[in-house]
N, C-alpha and C positions, 0 to 999 in steps of 0.2 A: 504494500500500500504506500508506507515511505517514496521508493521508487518511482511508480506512477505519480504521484504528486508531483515529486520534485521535476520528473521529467514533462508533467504539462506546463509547469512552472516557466522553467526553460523553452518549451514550443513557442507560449506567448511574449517571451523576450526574445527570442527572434523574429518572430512575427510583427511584434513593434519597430524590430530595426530595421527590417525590413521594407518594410510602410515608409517610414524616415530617410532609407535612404534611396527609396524608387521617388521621391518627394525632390530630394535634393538633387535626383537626376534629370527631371521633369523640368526643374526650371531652371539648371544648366544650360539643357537641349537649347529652352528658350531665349538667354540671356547669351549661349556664345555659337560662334559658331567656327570650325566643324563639328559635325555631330560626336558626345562624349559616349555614346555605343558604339560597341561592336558584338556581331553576330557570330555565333562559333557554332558548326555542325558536324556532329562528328560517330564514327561505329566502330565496331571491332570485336572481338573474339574477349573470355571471359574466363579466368582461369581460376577456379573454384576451393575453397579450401577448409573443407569438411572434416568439424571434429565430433562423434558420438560418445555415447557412453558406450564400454566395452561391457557392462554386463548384460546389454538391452543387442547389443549389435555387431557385426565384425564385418570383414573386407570391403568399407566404405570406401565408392568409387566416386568421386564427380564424374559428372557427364558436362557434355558442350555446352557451354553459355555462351551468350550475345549480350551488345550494349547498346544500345541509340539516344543520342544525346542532342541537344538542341540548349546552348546558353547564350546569357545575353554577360554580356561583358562592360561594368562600366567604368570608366577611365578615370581614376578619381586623380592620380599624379602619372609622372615618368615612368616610374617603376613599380605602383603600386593600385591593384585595382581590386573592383568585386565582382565575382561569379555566381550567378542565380539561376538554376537550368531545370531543365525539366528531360527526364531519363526513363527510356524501358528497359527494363533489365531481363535476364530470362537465365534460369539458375538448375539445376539439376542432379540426381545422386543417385547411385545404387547401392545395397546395401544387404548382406545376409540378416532374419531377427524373427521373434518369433512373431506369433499372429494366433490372436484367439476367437472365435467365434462365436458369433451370439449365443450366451446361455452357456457358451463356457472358461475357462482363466486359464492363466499360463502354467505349462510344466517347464520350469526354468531346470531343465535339465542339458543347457550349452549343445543342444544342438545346433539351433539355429534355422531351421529346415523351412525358413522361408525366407527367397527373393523379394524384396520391395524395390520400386523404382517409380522416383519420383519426379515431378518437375513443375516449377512454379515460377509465375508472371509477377512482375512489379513494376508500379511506378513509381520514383523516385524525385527530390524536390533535393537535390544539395546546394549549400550557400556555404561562400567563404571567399576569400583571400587569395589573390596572383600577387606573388609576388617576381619580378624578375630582375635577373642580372645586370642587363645594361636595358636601355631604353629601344621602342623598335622602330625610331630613324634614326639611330645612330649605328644601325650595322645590319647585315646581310640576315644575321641568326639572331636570336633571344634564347636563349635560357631561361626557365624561370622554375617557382616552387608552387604549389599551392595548396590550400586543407582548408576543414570545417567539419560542419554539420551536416546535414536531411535529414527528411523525412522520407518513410517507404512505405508505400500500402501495397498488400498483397490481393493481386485483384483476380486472381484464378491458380489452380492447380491441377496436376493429373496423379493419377496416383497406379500402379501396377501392381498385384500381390501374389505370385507364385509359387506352390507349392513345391520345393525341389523332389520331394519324394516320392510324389503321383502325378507328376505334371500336371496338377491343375489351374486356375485362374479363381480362387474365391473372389476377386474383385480388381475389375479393370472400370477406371470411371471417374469422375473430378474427386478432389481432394480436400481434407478437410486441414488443411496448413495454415498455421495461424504464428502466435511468439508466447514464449513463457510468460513475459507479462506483454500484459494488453495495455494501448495507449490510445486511450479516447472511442476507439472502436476496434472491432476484432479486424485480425492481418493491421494493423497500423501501428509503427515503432518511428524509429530514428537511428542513427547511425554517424560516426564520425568517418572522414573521409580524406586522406593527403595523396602528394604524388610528386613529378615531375614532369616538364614537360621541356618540345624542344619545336620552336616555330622557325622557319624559312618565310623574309618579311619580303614583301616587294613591293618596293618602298613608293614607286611610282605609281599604284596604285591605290595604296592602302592595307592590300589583302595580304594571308598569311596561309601555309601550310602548316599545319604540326603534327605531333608526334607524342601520346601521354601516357604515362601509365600510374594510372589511379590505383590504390587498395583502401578497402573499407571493413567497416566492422561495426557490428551492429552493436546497438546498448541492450539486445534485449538476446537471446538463443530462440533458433526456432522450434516450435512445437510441433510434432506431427504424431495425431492420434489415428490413423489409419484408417479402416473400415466400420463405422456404428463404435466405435471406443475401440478396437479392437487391438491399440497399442497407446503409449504413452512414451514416447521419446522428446527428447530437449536436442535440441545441438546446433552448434556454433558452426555461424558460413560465412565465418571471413571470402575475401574474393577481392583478386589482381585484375583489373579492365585493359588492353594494350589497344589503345584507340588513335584512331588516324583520322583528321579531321578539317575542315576551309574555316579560315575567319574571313571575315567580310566588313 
């Protein structure tokens, strides 16, 4: 309970700062010109990094993730800006564990003798901080750093559950994946976020190529109860994004 508190607490102090400082950029736009946005669009591949409990699970795999990203970039100095974006994420795992069936509980007897495979959709709200190296008319390349916060809701899942030992399917069908703690509503958390990046400026026009690679970590572990309850697991999906992307 502490924890949910203190973390809506924090939602609505970024949410003010937010407010503040799409305010302060609004009549920047208006007061100078060129324009103090820029547009950054950007995808790429999603490298997963899945810890369970070992008494609930064993030979946890990620599977292929994706990223798609769309942020606005505002220019606050030379070398120091803010990043507000809006991201799908799409995140994935396999995993041996057991599985019980309505009407009956687990024999926690370390077999294991069910495949689960899972995968679930999100969107993503991260805010924070570019920092870079040098400024980008003063050279061909930029360097820079950046981190923060978001927000994540989980807005779908699939779920797979196979019996190793009959080959059967007790249940292929959406999924019931959600986070240990809940924030404001069910699938909705937060997460911290940094990275580095490396942009190619052209200077004669404005625009930029780059090159980032983000890792994030959630404040909360996720939860996945399987089929009608039919599991109870926690586990932590840190995750590496390696994205390639146009400013404008």
């Amino acid at each position: 309970m502490i924890f949910s508190v203190s973390l809506r607490s924090l939602c609505f102090s970024v949410v003010k700062t937010l407010l503040l400082l799409l305010s302060f950029s609004s009549y920047s736009q208006e007061a100078r010109k060129p324009s103090r946005l820029k547009h950054r669009i950007s995808a790429g591949p999603v490298i997963s990094l899945f810890k369970n409990d070992p008494h609930f699970t064993i030979n946890t795999k990620a599977k292929a993730g994706a990223n798609v990203a769309y942020k606005t970039e505002i220019l606050l100095g030379r070398k120091t800006n803010v990043l507000l974006g809006l991201e799908y994420m799409s995140q994935g795992l396999k995993f041996n564990g057991y599985y019980a069936d309505t009407g009956f509980t687990y024999l926690y007897d370390e077999t294991f003798a069910y495949t689960h495979e899972l995968r679930y959709n999100e969107i993503q709200v991260p805010i924070g901080l570019k920092l870079a190296f040098n400024g980008d008319k003063e050279s061909p390349y930029t360097g820079y750093l950046f981190g923060g916060i978001g927000f994540r809701y989980i807005f779908s899942s699939y779920v797979v559950i196979a019996s190793d030992s009959t080959e059967t399917t007790p249940y292929d069908g959406k999924g019931t994946i959600g986070f240990e703690h809940e924030l404001v509503t069910k699938g909705f958390n937060a997460f911290y976020h940094g990275g580095l990046g490396i942009q190619k400026n052209y200077r004669a026009t404005g625009k930029s190529v780059f090159l980032e690679l983000t890792f994030k970590r959630g404040f909360s572990r996720i939860h996945y109860t399987g089929h009608e309850n039919s599991n109870n697991i926690n586990f932590r999906d840190n995750n590496l994004a390696i994205t390639f992307g146009l400013r404008l």
